[in-house]
N, C-alpha and C positions, 0 to 999 in steps of 0.2 A: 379442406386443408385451411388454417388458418394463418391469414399474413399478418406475419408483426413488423412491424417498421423501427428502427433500430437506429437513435439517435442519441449522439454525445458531442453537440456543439460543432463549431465551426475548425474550429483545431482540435483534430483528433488522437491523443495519446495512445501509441501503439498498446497499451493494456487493452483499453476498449476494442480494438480492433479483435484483438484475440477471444478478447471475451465474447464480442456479437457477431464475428463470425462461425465461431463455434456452437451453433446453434442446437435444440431436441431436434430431432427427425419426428417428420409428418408438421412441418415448418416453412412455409411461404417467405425467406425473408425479403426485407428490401431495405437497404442502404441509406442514409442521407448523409453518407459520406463514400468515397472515394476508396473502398476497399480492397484495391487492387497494390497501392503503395504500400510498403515494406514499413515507412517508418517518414513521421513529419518532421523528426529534432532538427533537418536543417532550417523549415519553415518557422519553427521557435527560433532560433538563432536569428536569424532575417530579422524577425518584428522585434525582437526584444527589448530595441531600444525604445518604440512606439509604446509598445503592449505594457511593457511596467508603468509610465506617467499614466497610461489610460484608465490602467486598474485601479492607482492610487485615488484619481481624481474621481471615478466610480464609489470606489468605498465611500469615498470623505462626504459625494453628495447622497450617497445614501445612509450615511449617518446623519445626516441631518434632513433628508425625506426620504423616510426609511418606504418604498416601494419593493415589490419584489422580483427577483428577475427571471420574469417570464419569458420562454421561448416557444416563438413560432415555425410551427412546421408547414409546410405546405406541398401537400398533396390531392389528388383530385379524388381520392375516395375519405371521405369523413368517419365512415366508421371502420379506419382501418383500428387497429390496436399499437400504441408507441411504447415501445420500450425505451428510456430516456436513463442518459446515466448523468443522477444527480442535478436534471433542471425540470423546473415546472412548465408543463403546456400551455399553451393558450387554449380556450376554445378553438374550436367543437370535439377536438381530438379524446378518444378514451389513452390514458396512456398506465402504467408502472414504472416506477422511478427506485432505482439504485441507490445506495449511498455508502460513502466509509464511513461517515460521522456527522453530526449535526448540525456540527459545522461547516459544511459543505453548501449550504440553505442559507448560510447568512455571511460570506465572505471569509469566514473564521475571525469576526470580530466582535469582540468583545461589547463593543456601544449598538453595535444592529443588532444581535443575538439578543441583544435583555431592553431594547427599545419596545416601549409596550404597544405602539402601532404596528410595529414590524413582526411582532408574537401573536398579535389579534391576525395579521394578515397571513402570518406564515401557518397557522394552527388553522386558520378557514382554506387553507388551498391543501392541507393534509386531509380535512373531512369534505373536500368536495367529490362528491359523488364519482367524477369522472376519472379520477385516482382510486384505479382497481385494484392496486397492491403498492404495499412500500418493503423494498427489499435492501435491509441491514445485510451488508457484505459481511460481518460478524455478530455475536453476541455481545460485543462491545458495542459496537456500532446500534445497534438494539437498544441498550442501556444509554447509550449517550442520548436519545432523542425522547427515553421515556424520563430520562430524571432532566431532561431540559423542561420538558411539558410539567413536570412538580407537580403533580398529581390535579389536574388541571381536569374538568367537568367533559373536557373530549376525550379524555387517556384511553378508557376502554374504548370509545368507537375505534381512534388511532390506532391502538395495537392489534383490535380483530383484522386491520388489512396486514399487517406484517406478517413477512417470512425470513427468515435467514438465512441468504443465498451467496455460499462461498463462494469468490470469483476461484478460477480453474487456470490451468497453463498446461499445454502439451507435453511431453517429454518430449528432449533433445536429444536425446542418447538411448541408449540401453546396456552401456555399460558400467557397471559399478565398479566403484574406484579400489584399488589390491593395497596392501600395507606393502612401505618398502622401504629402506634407508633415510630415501629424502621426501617430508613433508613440505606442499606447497599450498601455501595461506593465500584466499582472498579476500579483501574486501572492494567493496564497490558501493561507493558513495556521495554526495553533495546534499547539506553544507558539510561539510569533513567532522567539524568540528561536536556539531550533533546527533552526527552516525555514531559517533563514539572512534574517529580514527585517530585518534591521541592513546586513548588507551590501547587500543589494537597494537600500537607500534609499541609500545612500552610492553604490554602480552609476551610479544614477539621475540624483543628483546632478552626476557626473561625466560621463554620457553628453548631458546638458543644455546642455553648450559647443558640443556637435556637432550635434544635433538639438534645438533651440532648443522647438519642439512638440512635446516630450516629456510624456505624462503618466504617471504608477504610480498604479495603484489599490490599493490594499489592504485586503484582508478577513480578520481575523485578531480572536478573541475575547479577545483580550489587550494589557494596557496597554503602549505603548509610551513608550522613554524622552522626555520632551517636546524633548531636544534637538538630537534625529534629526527632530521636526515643523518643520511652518512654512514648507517649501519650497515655491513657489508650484508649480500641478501635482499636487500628492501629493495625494490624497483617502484617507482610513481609513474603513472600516465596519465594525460590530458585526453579528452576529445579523440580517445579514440575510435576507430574505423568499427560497424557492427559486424565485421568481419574479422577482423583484430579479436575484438570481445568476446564472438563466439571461441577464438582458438584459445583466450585466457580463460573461459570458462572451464572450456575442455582439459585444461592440462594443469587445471589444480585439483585441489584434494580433499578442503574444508572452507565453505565462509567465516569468516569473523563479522559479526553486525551489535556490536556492544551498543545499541542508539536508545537514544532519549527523545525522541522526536517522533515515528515514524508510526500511523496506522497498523494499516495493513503489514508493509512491508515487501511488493511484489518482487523486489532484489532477490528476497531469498526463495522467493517458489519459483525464482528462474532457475538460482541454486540448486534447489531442487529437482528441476527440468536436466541439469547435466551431471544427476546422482551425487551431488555436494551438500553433506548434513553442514547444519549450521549452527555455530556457539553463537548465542544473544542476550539480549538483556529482557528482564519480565518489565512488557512496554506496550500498553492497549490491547491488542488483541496477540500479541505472542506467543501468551500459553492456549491459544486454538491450532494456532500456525504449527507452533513446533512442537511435537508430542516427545515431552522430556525424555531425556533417555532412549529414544527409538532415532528419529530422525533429526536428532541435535537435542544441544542441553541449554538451559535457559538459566542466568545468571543473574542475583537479586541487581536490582537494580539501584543505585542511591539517589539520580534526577531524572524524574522522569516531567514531560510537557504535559501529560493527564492524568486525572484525579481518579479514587476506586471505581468511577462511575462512566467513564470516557469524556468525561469535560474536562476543556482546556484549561490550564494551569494559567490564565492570561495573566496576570501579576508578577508570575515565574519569569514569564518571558518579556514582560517590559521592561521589571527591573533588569537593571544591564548586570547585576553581582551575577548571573544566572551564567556569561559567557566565564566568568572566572570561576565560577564551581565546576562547570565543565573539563576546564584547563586544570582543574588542581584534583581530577579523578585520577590523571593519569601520574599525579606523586602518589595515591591512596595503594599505597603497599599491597592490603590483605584486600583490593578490590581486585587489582594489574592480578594477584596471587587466584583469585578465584576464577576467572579468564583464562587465564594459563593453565590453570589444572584442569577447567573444561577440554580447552582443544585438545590435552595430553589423552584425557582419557577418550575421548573421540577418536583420536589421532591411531589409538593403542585397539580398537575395534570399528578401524576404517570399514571393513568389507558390511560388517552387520549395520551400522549408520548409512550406510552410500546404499543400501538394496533397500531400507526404509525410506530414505529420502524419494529413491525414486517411486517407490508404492506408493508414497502417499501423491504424486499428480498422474499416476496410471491408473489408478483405481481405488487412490481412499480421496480422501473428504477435497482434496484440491484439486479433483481431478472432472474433464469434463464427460464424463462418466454420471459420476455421483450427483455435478451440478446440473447436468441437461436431464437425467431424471426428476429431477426435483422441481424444474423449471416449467418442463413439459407436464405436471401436475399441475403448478401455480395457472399456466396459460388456461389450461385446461375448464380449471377451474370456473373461470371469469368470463361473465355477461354483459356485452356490452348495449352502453344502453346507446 
């Protein structure tokens, strides 16, 4: 039986937990984290005041000594196997390492990313021997690291370690959602403004002539502008309870995630988790997530933060015009109109969207089915030296 040791940093994002607790069978795991906890957001909240000055001043000295950020594990057996999401080991450990995007290796900054010490460094810790796979969470994520590398003298060694390893989510339910008088909209998100919940509300608005018992919930840690509020129907929450969350999950009927920002996107495969197909924007890896037409429909997008290739738009997002094209999607008539006609038609073949959504994290491609087979191949596979 092979033990893989199963590391994601010192603050553990409840994704990871789900993901490396749900391990293949015929699987030894072990921890270097605390996987008995439900969930760390309060320990983010705690530091947060520390933790942002710290990161800042982290980037700025690694923009100007571009070093890498390696982590140490420490366990008493050296040839265990790490599976690590998205940091580099230290010696002596064999490990595989995760990732959403390429970004994830260099802070998501623009001056470390194309600093040519820090791409000699980061390109030698991709072809060292002891990195026995590198696993792109999408075919995005794939493409963002092979067109960072620009056709660079290591590419083919770099990409014979790759695989593409959907992350997975449980199902929460197994009920699929019935058609009936009144539609209830969620979205769930922060920054608000890059999820796309300006146009959602304005969607909402709009689809309110049609379906008179419409309501949008919103849950988003951020103030919104007050003259987006005040439609009768809209409800906003802060901070709320994971127990709150689960009954708001439960007791809607579709997501809205119009975002410009967002990878992966794990919101919506929670969505998925409580059979909620979801209306989105075509945004990095979306059209993998959401199979048009089946378990949500995908809506052109006009901003998006990455390029055809999954590199960041980093110019998009410095210039500041970027927060006011955002703000002025949701006067864009015939965009609010293409949203709106999504969720109508979603809306109008609830039951065949909500039994897809939930197929696909019970047994198609988002599901830990599909992933722990695939996984238990990769493991399989690897010799360690």
């Amino acid at each position: 039986m092979k033990t893989i040791l199963y590391y994601a940093g010192k603050i553990v994002h409840p994704f990871f937990r789900e993901q490396y607790s749900n391990h293949p069978d015929g699987i030894n795991p072990v921890y270097d984290f605390d996987r008995k906890s439900d969930s760390l957001r309060p320990d983010f909240r705690k530091i947060h005041a520390v933790r942002k000055p710290l990161e800042q001043l982290n980037r700025a000295l690694r923009t100007f000594i571009p070093r890498l950020n390696w982590h140490r594990i420490n366990h008493d057996n050296p040839k265990i196997l790490v599976h690590s999401a998205q940091r580099l080991i230290t010696p002596p450990y064999s490990y595989v390492v995760d990732f959403e995007q390429i970004g994830a290796f260099g802070f998501h900054d623009e001056k470390i990313l194309t600093n040519k010490r820090y791409r000699t460094r980061l390109i030698q810790a991709f072809r060292d021997p002891r990195l026995k796979a590198i696993l792109p969470w999408t075919e995005m994520a794939r493409s963002s690291l092979v067109h960072w590398l620009d056709n660079d003298s290591s590419l083919s060694e770099i990409t014979r370690k790759m695989w593409v390893l959907y992350p997975a989510i449980s199902p929460r339910t197994k009920t699929i959602k019935k058609k009936s008088d009144s539609l209830h909209l969620l979205f769930v998100g922060s920054p608000f403004l890059h999820k796309g919940g300006y146009e959602t509300i304005e969607a909402f608005k709009q689809l309110k002539s049609q379906w008179p018992n419409c309501q949008l919930t919103i849950v988003t840690k951020c103030e919104i502008d007050p003259l987006f509020l005040g439609e009768p129907g809209l409800n906003v929450f802060s901070r709320v309870s994971s127990e709150r969350l689960r009954e708001i999950f439960q007791n809607a009927d579709l997501m809205i995630m119009p975002q410009h920002l967002d990878t992966l996107g794990f919101v919506m495969m929670e969505a998925f988790s409580w059979g909620l197909p979801v209306v989105t924007t075509r945004n990095f890896s979306t059209p993998e997530i959401i199979s048009d037409q089946q378990n949500g429909i995908i809506v052109d997008n006009p901003e998006s933060f990455w390029d055809e290739h999954g590199l960041q738009r980093f110019r998009w997002w410095q210039d500041t015009t970027f927060e006011r094209k955002l703000k002025g999607l949701a006067q864009d008539e015939k965009y609010i109109q293409s949203i709106s006609d999504a969720i109508l038609m979603v809306a109008k073949k609830i039951e065949f969207y909500s039994q897809n959504a939930l197929q696909s994290v019970t047994s198609g491609p988002l599901s830990f089915e599909q992933r722990n087979k695939k996984l238990a191949e990769i493991y399989e596979g690897l010799t360690l030296s």
